[in-house]
C-alpha positions, 0 to 999 in steps of 0.5 A: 360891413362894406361887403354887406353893403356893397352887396346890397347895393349890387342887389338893388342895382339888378332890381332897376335893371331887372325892371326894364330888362327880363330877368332872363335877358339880364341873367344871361347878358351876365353869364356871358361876362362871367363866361367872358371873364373867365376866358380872359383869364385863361387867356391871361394865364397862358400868356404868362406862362409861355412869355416867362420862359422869355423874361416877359412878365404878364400881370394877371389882375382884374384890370387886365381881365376886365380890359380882355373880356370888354373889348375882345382882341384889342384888349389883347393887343392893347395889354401886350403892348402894355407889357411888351412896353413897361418890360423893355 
């Protein structure tokens, strides 16, 4: 039931949006977050892989991955020092 209406929700938000922006402005801003997102994860999985052979634990999670692919390089930093700090 929520996913119904969550769905439709998204949905109706794209319309408001879609209306003031082209569709294919709109389609394409959200192809480079998903393609964003995606590396961010990868990113994240890489980490994780290389800083538990040093005892490191890296969280793969939708808030790490959405603070990656929003800011970038500080989205790095700030979820290493994250981890680095609640590690030690």
């Amino acid at each position: 039931m929520y996913a119904i209406i969550s769905v439709c929700l998204l949905l109706f938000l794209l319309l408001i949006i879609g209306r003031k922006l082209k569709w294919t402005a709109l389609f394409e801003r959200l192809a480079v977050i998903w393609f964003k997102l995606a590396c961010a994860v990868m990113v994240l999985f890489i980490a994780h892989l290389i800083l538990s052979t040093q005892g490191l634990i890296v969280p793969i999670n939708i808030f790490s991955a959405l603070t990656i692919t929003f800011l970038g390089i500080p989205g790095i930093l700030c979820i290493t020092f994250v981890t680095v700090l609640l590690n030690n």
